[in-house]
C-alpha atoms as an extended CHARMM CRD file, in Angstrom:
* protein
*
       164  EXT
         1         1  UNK       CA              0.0000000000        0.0000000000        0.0000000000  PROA      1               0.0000000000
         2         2  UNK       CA              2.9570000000        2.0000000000        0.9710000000  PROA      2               0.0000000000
         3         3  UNK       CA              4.7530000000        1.9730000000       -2.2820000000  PROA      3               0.0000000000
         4         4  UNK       CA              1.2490000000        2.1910000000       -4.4240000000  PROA      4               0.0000000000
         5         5  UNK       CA              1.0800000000        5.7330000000       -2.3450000000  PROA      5               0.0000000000
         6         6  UNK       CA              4.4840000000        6.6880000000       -3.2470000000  PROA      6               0.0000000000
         7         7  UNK       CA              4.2420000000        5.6650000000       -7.0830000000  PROA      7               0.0000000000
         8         8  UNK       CA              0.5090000000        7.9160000000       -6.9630000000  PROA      8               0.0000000000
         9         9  UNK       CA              2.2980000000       10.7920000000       -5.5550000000  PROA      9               0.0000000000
        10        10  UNK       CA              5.2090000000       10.8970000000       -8.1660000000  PROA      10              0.0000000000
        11        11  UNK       CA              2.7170000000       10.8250000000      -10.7360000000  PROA      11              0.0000000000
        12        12  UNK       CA              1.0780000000       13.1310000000       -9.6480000000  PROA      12              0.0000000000
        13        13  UNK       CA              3.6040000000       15.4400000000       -8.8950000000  PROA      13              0.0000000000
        14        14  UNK       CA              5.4540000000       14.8020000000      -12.2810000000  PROA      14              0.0000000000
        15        15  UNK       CA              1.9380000000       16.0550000000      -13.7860000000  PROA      15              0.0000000000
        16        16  UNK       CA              1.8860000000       18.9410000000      -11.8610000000  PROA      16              0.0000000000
        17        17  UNK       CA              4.7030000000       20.2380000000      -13.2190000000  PROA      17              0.0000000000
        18        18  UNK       CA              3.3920000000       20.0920000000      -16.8830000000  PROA      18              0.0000000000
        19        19  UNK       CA              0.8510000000       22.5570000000      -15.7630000000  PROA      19              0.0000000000
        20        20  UNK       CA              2.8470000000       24.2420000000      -13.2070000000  PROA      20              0.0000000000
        21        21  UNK       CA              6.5150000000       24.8130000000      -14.6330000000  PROA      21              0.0000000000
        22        22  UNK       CA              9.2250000000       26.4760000000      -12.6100000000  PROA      22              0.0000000000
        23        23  UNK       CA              9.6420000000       29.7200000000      -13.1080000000  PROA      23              0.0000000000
        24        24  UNK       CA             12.9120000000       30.7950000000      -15.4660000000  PROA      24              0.0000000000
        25        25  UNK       CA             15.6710000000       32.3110000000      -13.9530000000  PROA      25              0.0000000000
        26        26  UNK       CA             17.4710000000       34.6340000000      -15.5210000000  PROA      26              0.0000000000
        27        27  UNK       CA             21.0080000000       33.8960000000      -17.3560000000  PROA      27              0.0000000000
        28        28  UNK       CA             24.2290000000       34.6280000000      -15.6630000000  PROA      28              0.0000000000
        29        29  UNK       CA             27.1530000000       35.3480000000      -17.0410000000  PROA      29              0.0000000000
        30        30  UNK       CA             29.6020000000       33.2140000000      -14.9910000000  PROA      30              0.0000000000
        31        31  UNK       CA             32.4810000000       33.5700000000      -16.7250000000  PROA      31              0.0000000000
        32        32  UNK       CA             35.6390000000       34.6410000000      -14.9040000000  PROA      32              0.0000000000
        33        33  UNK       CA             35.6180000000       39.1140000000      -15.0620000000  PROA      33              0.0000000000
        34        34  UNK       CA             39.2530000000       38.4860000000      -14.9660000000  PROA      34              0.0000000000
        35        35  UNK       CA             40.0090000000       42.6530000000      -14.3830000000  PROA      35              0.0000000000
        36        36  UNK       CA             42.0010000000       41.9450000000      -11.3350000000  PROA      36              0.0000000000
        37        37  UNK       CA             45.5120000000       43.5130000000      -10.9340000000  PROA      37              0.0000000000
        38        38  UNK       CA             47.6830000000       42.5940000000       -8.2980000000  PROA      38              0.0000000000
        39        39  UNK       CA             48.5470000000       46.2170000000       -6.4150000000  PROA      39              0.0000000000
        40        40  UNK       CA             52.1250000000       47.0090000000       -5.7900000000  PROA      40              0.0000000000
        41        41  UNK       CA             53.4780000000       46.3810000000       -2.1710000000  PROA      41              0.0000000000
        42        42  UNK       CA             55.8310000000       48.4550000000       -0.3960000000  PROA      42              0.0000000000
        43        43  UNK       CA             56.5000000000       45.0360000000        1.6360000000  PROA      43              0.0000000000
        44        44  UNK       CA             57.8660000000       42.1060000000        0.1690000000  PROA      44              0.0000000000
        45        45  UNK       CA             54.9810000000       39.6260000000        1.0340000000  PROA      45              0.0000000000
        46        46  UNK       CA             55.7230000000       35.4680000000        0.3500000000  PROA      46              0.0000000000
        47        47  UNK       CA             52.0100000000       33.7810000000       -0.6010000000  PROA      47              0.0000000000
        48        48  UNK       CA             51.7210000000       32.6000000000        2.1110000000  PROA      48              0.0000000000
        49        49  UNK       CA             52.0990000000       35.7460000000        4.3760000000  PROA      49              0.0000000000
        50        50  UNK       CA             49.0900000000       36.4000000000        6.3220000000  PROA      50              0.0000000000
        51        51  UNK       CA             46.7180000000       36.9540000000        7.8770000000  PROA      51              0.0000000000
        52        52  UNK       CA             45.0370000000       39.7710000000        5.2240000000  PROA      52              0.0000000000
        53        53  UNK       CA             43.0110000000       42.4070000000        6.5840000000  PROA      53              0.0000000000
        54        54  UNK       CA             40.9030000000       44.3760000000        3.5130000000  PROA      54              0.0000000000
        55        55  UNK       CA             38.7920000000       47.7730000000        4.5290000000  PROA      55              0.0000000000
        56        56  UNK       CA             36.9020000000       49.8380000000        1.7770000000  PROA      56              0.0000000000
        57        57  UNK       CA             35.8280000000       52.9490000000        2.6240000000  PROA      57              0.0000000000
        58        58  UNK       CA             32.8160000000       54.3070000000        1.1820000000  PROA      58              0.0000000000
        59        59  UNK       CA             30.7830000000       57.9070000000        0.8360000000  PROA      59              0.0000000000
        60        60  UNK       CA             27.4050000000       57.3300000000        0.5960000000  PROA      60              0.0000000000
        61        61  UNK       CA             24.4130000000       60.0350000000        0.6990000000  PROA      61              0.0000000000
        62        62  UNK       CA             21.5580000000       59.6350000000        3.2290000000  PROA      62              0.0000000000
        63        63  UNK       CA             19.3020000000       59.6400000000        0.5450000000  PROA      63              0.0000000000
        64        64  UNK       CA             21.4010000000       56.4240000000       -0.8540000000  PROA      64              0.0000000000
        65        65  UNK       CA             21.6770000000       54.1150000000        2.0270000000  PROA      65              0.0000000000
        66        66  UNK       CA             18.8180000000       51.8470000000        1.6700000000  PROA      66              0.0000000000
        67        67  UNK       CA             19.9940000000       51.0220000000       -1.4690000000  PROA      67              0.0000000000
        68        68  UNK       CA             23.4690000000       50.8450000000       -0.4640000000  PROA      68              0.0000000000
        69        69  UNK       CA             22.6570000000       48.6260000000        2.4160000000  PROA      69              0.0000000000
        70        70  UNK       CA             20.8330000000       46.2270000000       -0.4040000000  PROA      70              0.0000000000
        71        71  UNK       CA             23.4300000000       45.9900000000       -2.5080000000  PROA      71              0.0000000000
        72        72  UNK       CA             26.2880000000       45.2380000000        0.0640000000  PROA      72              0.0000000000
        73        73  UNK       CA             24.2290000000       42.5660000000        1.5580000000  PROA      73              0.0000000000
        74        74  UNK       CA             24.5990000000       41.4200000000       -1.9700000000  PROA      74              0.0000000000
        75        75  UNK       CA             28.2010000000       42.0010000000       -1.9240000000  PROA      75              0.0000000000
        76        76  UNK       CA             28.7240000000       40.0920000000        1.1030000000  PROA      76              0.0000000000
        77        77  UNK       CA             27.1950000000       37.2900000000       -0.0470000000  PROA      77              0.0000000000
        78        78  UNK       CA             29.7560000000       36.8550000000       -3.1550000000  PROA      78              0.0000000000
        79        79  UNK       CA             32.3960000000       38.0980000000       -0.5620000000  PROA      79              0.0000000000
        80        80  UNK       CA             32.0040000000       35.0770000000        1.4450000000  PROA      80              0.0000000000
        81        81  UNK       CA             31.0060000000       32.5990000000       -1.4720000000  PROA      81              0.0000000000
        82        82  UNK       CA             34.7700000000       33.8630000000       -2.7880000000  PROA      82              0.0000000000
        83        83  UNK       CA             36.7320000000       33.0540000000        0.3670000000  PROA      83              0.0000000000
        84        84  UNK       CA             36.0290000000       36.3430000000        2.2650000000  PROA      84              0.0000000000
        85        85  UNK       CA             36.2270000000       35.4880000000        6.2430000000  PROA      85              0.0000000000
        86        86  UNK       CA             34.7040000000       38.2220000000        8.6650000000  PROA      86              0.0000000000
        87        87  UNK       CA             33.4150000000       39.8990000000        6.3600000000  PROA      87              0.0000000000
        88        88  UNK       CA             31.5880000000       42.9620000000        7.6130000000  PROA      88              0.0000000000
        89        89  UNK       CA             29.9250000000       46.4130000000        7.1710000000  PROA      89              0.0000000000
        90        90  UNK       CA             30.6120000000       49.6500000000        9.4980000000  PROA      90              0.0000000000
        91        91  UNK       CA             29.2690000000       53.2490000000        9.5440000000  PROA      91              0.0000000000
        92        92  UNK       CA             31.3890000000       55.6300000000       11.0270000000  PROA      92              0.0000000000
        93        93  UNK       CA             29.8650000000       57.3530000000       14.4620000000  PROA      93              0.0000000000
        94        94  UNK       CA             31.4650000000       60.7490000000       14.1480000000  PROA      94              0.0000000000
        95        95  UNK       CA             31.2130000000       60.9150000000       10.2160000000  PROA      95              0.0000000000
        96        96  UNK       CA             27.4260000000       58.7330000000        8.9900000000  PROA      96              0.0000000000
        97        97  UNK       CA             28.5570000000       59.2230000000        5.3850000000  PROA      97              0.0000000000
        98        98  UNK       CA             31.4330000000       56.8530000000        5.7080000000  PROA      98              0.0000000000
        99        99  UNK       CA             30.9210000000       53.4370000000        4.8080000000  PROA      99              0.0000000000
       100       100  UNK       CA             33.8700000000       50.8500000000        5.6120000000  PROA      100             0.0000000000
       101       101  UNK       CA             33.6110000000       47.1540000000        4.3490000000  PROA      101             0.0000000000
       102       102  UNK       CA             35.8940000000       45.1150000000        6.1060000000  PROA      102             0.0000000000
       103       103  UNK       CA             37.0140000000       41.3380000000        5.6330000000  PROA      103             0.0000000000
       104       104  UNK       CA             39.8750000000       38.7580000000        6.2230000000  PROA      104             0.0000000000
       105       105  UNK       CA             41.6850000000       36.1010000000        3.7100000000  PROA      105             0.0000000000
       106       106  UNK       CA             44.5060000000       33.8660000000        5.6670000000  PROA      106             0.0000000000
       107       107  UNK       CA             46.9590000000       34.5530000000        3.1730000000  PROA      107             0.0000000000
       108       108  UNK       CA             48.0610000000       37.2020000000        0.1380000000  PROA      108             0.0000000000
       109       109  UNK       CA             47.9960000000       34.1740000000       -2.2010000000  PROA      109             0.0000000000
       110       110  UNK       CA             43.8130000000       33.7050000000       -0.5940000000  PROA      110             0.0000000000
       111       111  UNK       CA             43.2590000000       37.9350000000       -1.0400000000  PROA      111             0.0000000000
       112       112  UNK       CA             44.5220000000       37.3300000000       -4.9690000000  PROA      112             0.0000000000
       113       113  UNK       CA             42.5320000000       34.0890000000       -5.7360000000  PROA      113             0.0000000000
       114       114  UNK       CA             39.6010000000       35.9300000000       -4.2560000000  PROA      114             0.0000000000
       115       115  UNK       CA             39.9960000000       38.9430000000       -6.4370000000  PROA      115             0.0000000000
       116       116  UNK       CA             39.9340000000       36.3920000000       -9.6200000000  PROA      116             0.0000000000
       117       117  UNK       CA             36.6590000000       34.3490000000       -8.6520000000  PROA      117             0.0000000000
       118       118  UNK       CA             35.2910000000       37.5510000000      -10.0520000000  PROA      118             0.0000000000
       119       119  UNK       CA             32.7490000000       37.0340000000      -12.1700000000  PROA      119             0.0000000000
       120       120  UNK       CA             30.9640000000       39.1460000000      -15.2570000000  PROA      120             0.0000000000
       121       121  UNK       CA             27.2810000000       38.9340000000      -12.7140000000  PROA      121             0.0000000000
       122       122  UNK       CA             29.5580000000       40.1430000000      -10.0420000000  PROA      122             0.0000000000
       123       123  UNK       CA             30.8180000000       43.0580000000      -11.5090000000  PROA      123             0.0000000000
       124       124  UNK       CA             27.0670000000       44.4510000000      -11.9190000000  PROA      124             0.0000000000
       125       125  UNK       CA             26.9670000000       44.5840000000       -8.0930000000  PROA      125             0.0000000000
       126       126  UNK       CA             30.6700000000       46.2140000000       -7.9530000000  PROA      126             0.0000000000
       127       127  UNK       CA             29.3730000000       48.7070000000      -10.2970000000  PROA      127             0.0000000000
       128       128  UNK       CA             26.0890000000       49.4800000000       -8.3890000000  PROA      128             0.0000000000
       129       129  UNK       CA             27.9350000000       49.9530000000       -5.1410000000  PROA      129             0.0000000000
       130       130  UNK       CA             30.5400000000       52.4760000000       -6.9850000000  PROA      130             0.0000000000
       131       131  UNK       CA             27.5840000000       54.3370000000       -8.2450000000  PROA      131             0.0000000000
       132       132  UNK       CA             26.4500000000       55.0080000000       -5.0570000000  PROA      132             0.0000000000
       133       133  UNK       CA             29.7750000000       56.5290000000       -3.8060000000  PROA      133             0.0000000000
       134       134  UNK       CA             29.4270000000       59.9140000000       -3.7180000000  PROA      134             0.0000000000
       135       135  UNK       CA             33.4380000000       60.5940000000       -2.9650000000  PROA      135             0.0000000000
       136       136  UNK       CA             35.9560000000       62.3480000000       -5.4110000000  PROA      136             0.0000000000
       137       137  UNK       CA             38.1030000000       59.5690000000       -5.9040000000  PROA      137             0.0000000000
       138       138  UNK       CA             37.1540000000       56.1850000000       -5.8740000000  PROA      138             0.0000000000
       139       139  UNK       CA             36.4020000000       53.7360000000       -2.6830000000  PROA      139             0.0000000000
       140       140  UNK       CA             39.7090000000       53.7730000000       -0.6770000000  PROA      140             0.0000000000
       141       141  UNK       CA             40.7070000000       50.0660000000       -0.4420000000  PROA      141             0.0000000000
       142       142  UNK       CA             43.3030000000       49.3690000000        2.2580000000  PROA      142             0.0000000000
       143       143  UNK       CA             44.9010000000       45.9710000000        2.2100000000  PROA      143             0.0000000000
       144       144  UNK       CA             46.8830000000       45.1420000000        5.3270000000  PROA      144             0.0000000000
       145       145  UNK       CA             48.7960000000       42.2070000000        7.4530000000  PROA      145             0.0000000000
       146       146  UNK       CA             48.1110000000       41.2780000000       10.9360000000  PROA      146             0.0000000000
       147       147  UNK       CA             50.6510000000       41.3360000000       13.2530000000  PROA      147             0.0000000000
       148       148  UNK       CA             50.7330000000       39.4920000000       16.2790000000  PROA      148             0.0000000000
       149       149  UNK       CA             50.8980000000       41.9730000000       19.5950000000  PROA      149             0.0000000000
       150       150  UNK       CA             50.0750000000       39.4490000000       22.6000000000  PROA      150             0.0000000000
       151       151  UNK       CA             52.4080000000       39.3510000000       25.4450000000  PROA      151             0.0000000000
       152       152  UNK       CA             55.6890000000       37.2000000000       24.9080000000  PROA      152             0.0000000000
       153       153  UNK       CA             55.4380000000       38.6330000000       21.1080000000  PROA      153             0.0000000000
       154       154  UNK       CA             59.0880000000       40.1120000000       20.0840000000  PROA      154             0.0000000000
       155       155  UNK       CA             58.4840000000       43.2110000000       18.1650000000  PROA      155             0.0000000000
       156       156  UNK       CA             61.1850000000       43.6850000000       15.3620000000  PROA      156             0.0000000000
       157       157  UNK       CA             61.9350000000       46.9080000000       13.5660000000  PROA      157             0.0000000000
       158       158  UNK       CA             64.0780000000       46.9990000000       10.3320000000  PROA      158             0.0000000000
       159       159  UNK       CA             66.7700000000       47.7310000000       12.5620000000  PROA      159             0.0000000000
       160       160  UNK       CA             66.2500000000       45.0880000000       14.9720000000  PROA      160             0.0000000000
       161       161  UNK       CA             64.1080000000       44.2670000000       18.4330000000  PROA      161             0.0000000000
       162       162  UNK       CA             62.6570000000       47.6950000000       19.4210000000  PROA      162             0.0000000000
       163       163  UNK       CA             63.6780000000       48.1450000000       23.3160000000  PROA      163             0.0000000000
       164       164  UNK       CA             61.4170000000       49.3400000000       26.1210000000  PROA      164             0.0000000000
């Protein structure tokens, strides 16, 4: 009886779905955006150097914020499907039209292959988000290591172990 019920019910919902098709998405274009270019260091990072800290800093109007705040949950989304860790959003207190995004990769070899998961569908979000900006210049990206500063942590300068 069991299995007569089971065999009903995939007919039946194989004949639903004549009538009752799934709507179409639309098309993505998935192909790699490959626009990436590796930024010149002042540091001489190995790939595996790391951990990578990444802030963006945004100026966004009043008037553009609910949009903004759409569109970055967006970009967080394809932030963390790309390797992003931490990823987060911040307004700044004293100034409301500043905007930072903020994530992590463990290593510069992670921040590069996360740049070129980029895809074409991807850039319309990057370009939506730089539309909003209302700065000058572009969004300030700041890429920097983490540094260790717990207690039994050596600190060295280029000139050797600072002294206290």
């Amino acid at each position: 009886t069991a299995l007569i019920a089971a065999a009903v019910a995939m007919l039946a919902g194989g004949a639903i779905g004549f009538f009752l098709p799934l709507p179409q998405q639309p098309t993505l274009n998935l192909d790699p955006l490959n626009r990436f270019k590796e930024p010149m260091l002042a540091l001489d990072l190995k790939p595996r150097s790391g951990p990578i800290a990444i802030m963006i800093e945004y100026i966004i109007r009043e008037e553009d914020v609910p949009e903004f705040l759409a569109t970055m949950a967006e970009r967080g989304r394809i932030r963390r499907r790309d390797g992003a860790r931490n990823w987060t959003l911040a307004r700044d207190l004293e100034n409301p039209g500043i905007w930072i995004e903020h994530y992590h990769t463990p290593t510069w070899i992670e921040y590069i292959r996360h740049n070129r998961r980029a895809t074409h569908a991807d850039a319309v979000v990057g370009e939506r988000i730089r539309a909003l900006h209302s700065g000058e210049n572009p969004p300030r990206v700041r890429r920097m290591i983490e540094r260790p500063t717990t207690a039994g942590t050596a600190l060295v300068s280029p000139k050797g172990p600072i002294e206290h």
